[in-house]
N, C-alpha and C positions, 0 to 999 in steps of 0.2 A: 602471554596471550598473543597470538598472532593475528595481522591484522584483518584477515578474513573473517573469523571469530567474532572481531570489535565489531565490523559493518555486520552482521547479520544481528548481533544482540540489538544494534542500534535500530535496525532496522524492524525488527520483528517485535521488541519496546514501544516503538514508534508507532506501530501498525495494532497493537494492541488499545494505544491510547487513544488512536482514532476512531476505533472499533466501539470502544465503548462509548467514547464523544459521541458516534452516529447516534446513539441510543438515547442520550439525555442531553446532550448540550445543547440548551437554546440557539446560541451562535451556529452549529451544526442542520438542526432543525429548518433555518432557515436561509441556509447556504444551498441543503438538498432542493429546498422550494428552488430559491433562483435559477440553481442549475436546471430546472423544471423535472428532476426524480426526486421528488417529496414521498411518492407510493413503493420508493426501491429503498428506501432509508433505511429498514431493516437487514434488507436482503445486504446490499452495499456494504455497511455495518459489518454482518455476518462473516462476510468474505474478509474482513478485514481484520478482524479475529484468528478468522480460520488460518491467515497467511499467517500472523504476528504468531499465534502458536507452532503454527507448521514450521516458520524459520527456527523457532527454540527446538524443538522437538530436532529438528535435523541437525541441530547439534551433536548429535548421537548415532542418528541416521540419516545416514549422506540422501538419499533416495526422497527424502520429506524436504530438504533441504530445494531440491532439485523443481520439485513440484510447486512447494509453496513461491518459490523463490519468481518459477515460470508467472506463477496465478497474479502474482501482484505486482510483476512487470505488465503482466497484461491489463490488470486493473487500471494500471497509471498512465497508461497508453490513452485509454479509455477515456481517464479522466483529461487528458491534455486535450485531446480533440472535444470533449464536450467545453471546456475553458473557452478553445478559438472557437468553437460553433456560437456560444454564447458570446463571444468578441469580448472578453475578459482582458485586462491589461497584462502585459508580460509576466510583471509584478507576481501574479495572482498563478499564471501557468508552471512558475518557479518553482514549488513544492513536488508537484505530480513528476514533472521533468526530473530534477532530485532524485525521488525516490524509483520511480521506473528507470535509469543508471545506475544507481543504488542496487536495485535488485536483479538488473542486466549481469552487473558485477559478479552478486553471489551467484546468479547462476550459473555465468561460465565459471567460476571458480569450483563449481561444484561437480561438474561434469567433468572439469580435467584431473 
């Protein structure tokens, strides 16, 4: 299994588990509050499904790969700048950072 393989499983695993936390995990619930999108929690969620399948899915097909890979770099972009907006400790900007290189990664590796 080659290592681009490993980071996209990990990745799109990862994005699945958060996907479904958006929807039930107390801890989650009110993480969305602080960050002040308690009303996108769904939405947020959704997309984070939608990526964690899109990267398996693009296992197959490079093209889904390319896409989901784009969507949740951009998500995590998203999420680092709401962290500093909300002046969050490093600590905490750690994960989104992570995973938006994380999925910068698959991307280019996906296009080349």
């Amino acid at each position: 299994m080659n290592l681009n393989i490993i980071l996209t499983l990990f990745s799109g695993i990862s994005f699945l588990v958060y996907g479904i936390a958006s929807f039930n995990s107390k801890k989650m619930i009110y993480e969305f509050a602080r960050w002040g999108y308690e009303d996108y929690r769904y939405t947020i969620g959704g997309f984070q499904l939608l990526g964690g399948i899109g990267l398996i899915i693009g296992l197959y097909y490079a093209i889904i790969t390319s896409i989901a890979s784009f969507g949740l770099t951009l998500l995590m972009i998203i999420a680092i700048l709401v962290r500093i907006k909300i002046k969050d400790k490093m600590i905490n900007v750690l994960p989104a950072l992570f995973y938006a290189f994380l999925n910068l990664i698959i991307l280019y590796n996906s296009l080349i």
